[in-house]
C-alpha positions in Angstrom: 79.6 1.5 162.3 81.7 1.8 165.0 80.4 4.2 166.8 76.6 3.5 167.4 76.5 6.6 169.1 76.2 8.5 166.4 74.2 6.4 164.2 71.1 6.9 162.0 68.8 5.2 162.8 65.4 4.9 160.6 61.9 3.6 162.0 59.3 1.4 159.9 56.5 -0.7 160.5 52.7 -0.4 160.0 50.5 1.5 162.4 50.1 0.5 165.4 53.3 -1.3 165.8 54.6 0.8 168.3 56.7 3.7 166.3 55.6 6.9 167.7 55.2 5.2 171.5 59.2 5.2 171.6 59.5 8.6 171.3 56.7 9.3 174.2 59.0 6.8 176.2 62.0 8.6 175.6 61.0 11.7 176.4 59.1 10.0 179.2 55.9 11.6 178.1 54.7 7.9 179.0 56.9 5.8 181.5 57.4 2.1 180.7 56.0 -0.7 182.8 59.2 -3.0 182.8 62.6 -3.2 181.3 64.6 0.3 181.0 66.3 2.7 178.1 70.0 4.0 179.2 71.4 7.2 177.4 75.0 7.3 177.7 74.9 4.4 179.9 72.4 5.8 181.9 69.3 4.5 183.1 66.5 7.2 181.4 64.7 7.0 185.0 67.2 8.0 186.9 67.9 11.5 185.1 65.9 14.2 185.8 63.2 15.3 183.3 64.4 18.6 182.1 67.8 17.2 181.6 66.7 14.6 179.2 64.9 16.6 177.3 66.9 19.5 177.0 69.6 16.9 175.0 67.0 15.2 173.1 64.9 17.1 170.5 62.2 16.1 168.0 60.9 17.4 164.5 57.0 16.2 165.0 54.7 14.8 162.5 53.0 18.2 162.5 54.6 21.1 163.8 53.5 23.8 165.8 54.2 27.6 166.4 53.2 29.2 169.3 51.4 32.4 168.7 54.0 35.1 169.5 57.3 36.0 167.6 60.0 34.1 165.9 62.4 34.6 168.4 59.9 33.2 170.9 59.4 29.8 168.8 62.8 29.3 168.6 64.2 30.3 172.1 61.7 30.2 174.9 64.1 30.4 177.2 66.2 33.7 175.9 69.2 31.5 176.4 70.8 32.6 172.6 71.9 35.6 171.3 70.2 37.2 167.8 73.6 35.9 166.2 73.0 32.7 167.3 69.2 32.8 166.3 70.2 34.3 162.8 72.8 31.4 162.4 70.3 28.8 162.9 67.9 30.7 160.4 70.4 30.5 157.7 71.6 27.7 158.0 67.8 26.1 158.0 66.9 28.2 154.6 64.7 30.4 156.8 66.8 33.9 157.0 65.2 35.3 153.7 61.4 34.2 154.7 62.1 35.6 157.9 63.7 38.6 157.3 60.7 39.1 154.8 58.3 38.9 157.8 60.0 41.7 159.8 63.4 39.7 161.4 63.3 38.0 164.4 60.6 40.3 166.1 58.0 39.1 163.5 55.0 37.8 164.0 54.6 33.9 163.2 50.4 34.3 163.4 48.2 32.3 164.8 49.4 28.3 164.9 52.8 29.8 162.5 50.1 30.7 159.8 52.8 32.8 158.2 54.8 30.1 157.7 54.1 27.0 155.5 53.9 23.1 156.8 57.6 22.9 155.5 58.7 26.3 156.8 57.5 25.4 160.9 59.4 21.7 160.2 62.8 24.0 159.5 61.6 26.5 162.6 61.5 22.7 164.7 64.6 21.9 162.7 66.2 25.3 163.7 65.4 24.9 167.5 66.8 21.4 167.4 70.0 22.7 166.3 70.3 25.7 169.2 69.6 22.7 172.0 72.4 21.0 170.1 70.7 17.6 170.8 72.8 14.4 171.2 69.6 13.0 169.8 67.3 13.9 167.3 64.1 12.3 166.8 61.8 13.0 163.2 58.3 11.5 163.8 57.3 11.3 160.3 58.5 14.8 159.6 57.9 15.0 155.7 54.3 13.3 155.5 52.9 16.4 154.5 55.5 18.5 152.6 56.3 18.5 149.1 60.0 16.9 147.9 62.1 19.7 147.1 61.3 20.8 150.8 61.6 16.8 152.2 65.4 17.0 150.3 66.0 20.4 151.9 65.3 19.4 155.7 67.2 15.6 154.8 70.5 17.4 153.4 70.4 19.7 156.6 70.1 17.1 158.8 73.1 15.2 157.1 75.0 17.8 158.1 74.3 19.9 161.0 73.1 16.2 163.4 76.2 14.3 161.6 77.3 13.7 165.0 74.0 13.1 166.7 71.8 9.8 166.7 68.9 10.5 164.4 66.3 8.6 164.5 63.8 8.9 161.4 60.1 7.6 161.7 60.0 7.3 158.1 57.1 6.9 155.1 58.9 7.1 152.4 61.4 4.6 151.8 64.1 6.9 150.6 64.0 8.6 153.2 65.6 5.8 155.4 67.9 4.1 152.5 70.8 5.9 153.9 70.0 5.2 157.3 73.3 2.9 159.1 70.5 0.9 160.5 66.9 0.0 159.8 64.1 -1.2 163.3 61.5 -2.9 162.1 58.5 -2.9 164.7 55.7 -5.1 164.6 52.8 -4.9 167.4 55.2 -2.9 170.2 58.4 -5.3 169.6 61.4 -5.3 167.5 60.8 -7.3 164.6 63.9 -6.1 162.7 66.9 -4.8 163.2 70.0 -4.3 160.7 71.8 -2.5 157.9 69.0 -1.6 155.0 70.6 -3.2 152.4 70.2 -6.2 154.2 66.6 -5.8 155.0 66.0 -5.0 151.3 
């Protein structure tokens, strides 16, 4: 690609190998001992924490609901109108479960218990797309959801982050087949890194 800045990136390698510890690094959950990360040309340590993370968002491994309503999960901040909160729901396949709940006001229960493990990864999905992240990281989004709902939150990524970086912690090898690039990581280093046709 031309343009890496928009690339899709997918993430392999066993456990342990260091996966999961570059997303706590980028969102400088944990800060690095040597060496640096630039966003935009940028050195990461240089920009201010709220900044970063307010243009970086993530769909987590296992996501989770505060208790409160579904206008809280998705804008903690009140910084969106209810058309821009009902535009997110639809186009995440949400609108119809939510509207069944009540609207926006409803409930979400205890830990999002009134919404399924696929459901809270489109609510995380949904408030990815009102920060309108430059990048988008998936930790291993689909481990736990069926594949109708796995090819549901794939195709909407495809087109609502086509010009963000994703970058896909995957499990299932499909998932990262139409990736533009594939890292390999092996014990905290790059052991791979190119097209996944090639690494095939």
């Amino acid at each position: 690609m031309s343009d890496t800045s928009r690339e899709k990136i997918g993430i392999v390698g066993r456990t342990g190998s260091g996966k999961s510890s570059l997303f706590l690094v980028l969102f400088r959950i944990v800060e690095i001992q040597k060496g640096s990360i630039t966003l935009d040309n940028t050195n990461l340590q240089h920009i201010d924490l709220k900044d970063i993370r307010s243009r970086l968002a993530i769909i987590p491994q296992d996501p989770f609901l505060f208790s409160g309503t579904v206008r809280e999960n998705l804008d903690p901040t009140s910084s969106h109108i209810d058309s821009d909160l009902n535009n997110v729901l639809e186009r995440c396949h949400l609108k119809v479960h939510v509207d069944r709940l009540g609207g926006l006001e409803a409930d979400v229960g205890e830990r999002g218990r009134n919404f399924s493990v696929g459901q809270r990864q489109l609510v995380c999905l949904a408030r990815a797309l009102l920060t309108r992240a430059k990048v988008l990281c998936i930790d291993k989004a689909t481990a736990s959801i069926d594949f109708e709902t796995d090819q549901l939150i794939q195709e909407t990524i495809k087109q609502e982050f086509h010009d963000s970086t994703v970058l896909t912690i995957a499990h299932r090898i499909d998932t990262i087949l139409n990736s533009d690039r594939v890292l390999v990581m092996s014990e905290g280093s790059v052991a791979e890194f190119d097209q996944p046709n090639i690494l095939l």
